[in-house]
C-alpha positions as CSV (number, residue, x, y, z in Angstrom):
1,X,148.2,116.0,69.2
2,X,147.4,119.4,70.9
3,X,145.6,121.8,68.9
4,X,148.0,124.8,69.0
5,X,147.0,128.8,69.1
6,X,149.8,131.1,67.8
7,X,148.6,134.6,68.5
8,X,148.9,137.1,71.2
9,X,147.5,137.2,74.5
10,X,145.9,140.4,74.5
11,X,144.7,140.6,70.4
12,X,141.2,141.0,69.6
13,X,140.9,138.3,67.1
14,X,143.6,135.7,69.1
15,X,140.8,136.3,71.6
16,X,137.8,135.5,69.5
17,X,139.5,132.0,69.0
18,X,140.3,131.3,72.6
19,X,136.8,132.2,73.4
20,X,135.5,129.4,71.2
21,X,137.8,127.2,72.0
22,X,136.7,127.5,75.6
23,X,133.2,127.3,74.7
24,X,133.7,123.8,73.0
25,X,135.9,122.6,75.7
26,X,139.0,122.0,73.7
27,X,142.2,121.7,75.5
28,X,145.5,123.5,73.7
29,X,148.7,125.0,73.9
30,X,148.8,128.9,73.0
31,X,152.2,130.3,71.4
32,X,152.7,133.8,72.2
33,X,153.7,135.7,69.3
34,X,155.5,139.2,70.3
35,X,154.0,141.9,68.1
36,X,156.1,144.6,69.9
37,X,159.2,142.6,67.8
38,X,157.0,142.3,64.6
39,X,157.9,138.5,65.5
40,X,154.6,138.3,63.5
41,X,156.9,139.4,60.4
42,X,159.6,136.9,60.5
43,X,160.0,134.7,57.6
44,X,158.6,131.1,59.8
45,X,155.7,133.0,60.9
46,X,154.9,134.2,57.5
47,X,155.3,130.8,56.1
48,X,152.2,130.1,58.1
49,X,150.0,133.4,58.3
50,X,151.0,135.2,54.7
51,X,149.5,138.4,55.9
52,X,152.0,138.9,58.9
53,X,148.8,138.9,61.4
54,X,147.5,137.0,64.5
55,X,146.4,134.2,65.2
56,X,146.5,131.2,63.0
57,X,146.4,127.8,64.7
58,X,148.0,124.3,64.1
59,X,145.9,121.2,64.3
60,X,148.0,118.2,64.2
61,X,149.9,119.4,60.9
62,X,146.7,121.7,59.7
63,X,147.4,124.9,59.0
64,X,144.8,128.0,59.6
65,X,144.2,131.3,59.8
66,X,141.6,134.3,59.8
67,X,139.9,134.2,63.2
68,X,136.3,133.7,61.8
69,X,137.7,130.7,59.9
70,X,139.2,129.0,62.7
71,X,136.2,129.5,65.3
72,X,133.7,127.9,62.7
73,X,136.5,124.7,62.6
74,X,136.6,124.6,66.2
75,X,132.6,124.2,66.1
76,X,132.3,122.1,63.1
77,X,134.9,119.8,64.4
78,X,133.9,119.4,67.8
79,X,130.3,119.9,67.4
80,X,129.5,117.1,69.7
81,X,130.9,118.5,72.9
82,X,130.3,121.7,74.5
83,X,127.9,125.0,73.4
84,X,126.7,124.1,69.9
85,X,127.6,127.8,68.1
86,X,126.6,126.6,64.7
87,X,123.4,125.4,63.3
88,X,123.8,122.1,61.2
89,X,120.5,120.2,60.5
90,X,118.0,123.1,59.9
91,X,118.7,125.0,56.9
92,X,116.5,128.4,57.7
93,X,118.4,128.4,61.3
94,X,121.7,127.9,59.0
95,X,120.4,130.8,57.0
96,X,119.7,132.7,60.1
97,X,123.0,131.9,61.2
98,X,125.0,133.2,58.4
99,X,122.6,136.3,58.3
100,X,123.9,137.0,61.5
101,X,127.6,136.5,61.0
102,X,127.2,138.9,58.0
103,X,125.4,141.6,60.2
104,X,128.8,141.6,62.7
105,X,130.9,142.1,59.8
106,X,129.0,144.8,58.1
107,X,127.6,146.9,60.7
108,X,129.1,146.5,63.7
109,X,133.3,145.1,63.3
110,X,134.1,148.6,60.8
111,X,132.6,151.1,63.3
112,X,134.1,149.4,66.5
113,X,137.3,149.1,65.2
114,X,137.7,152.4,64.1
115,X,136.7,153.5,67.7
116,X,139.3,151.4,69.1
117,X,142.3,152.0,66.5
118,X,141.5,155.7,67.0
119,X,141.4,156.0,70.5
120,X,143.3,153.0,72.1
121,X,146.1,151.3,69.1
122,X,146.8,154.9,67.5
123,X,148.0,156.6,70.7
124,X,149.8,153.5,72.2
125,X,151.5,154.1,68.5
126,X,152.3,158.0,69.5
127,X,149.4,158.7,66.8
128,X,147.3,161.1,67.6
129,X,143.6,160.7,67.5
130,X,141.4,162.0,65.1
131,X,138.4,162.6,67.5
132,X,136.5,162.8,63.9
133,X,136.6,159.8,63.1
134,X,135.7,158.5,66.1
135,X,132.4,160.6,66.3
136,X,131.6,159.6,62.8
137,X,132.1,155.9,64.0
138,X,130.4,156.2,67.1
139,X,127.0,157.6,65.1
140,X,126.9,155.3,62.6
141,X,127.6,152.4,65.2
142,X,124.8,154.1,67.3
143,X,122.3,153.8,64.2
144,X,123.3,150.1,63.8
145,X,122.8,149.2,67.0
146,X,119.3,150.9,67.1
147,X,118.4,147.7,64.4
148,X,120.1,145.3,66.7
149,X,117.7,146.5,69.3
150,X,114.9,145.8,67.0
151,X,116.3,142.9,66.6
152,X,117.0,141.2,70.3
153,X,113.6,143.1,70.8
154,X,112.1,139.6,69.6
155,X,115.0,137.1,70.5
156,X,117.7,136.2,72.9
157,X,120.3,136.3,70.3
158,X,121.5,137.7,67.1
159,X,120.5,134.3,65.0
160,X,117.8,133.5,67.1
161,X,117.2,132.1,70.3
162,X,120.3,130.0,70.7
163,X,124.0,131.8,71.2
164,X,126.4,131.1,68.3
165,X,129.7,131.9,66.6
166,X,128.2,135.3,65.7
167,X,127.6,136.4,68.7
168,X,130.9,135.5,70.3
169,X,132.5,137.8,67.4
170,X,131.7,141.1,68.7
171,X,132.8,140.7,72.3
172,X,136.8,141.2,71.5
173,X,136.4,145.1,70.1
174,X,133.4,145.2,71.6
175,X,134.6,145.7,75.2
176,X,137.2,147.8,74.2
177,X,134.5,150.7,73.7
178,X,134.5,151.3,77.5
179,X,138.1,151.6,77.0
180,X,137.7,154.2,74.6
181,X,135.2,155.7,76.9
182,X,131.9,154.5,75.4
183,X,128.7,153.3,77.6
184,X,127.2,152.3,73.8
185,X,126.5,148.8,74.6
186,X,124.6,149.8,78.1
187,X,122.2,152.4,75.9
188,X,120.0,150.6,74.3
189,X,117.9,148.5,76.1
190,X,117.7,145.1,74.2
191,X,121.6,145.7,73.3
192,X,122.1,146.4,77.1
193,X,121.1,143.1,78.3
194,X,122.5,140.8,75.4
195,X,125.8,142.3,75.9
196,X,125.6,141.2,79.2
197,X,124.4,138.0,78.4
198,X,127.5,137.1,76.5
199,X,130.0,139.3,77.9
200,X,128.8,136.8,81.9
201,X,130.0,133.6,80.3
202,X,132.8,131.9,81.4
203,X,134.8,131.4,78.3
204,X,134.4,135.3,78.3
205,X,136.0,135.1,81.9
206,X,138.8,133.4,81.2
207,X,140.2,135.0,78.4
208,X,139.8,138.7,79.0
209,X,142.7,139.5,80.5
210,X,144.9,137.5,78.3
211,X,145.0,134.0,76.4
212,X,146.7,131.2,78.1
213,X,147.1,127.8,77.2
214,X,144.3,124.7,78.6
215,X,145.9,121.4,79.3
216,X,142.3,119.7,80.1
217,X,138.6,120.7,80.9
């Protein structure tokens, strides 16, 4: 069977899937979900995602959501083929791993997506922006990414040498910040040229401008 995406094209987080799933070289069918119709809402799509939110996928009758979630399946269940994204066999490069994934959800995902609710969701929702809020965001983003510089100072990647899973999680809201007219990722030096790094690869490439569905690789 397929392994099926339900989400939107352009989301953040339906993004962060499709990125893995191109990374790992996993065919599938994507299911566009309309959030401008709050299809997300209905009563089937709530029988599978509780929380009314995209994306959750379908894998031959399995039932998941929470992009984070899905993307370590996807690696765990195809960890033969493709970019390995998660450690297995090594427990300190597990450790180093996780370390990482907790650093993108403490002290980088909260500051981003303020930036880009504030500045690119609000006004698309005729909410004005509270410029506040995202100068607050912007400075305390700035001050975390001065310890990621540290940090990519002495290796290629946030868990070590070797991409993963957590680095692939901050490129959805993390382009966005140009969008909300940010150079952040370009200032710092060590930032600057992992961002490039994993921003150049082609499962980047290929979803950026909008999820679509893989018959083969």
């Amino acid at each position: 069977m397929v392994f099926k995406l339900y989400g939107s094209a352009f989301s953040t987080c339906t993004k962060r899937v499709a990125i893995v799933l191109h990374e790992k070289r996993v065919p599938f069918e994507f299911f566009p979900i309309n959030l401008a119709t709050r299809e997300q809402k209905t009563p089937s799509f709530l029988e599978k995602q509780p929380f009314g939110v995209v994306p959750y996928i379908d894998d031959d009758g399995f039932i998941l959501y929470e992009s984070r979630a899905i993307s370590r399946y996807i690696a765990l269940k195809y960890e033969s083929q493709g970019t390995k994204l998660i450690p297995t066999h090594d427990l300190k490069k597990i450790a180093l791993f996780e370390q990482a994934v907790c650093i993108e959800q403490s002290s980088f995902d909260p500051y981003v997506t303020a930036v880009g609710m504030e500045k690119i969701i609000n006004p698309r929702k005729g909410i004005q922006t509270n410029e506040a809020t995202v100068e607050a965001a912007l400075a305390s983003l700035s001050a975390k990414l001065d310890v990621y510089d540290v940090i990519l100072a002495k290796q290629k990647y946030l868990a070590g040498d070797d991409v993963t899973l957590a680095d692939f999680f901050h490129i959805p809201w993390g382009v966005l910040l140009v969008v909300a007219g940010s150079d952040i990722m370009e200032s710092k030096p060590n930032v600057a040229r992992w961002w490039k790094d994993i921003t150049s690869r082609p499962s980047w490439a290929a979803v950026k401008d909008g999820v679509n569905s893989v018959a083969s690789f």
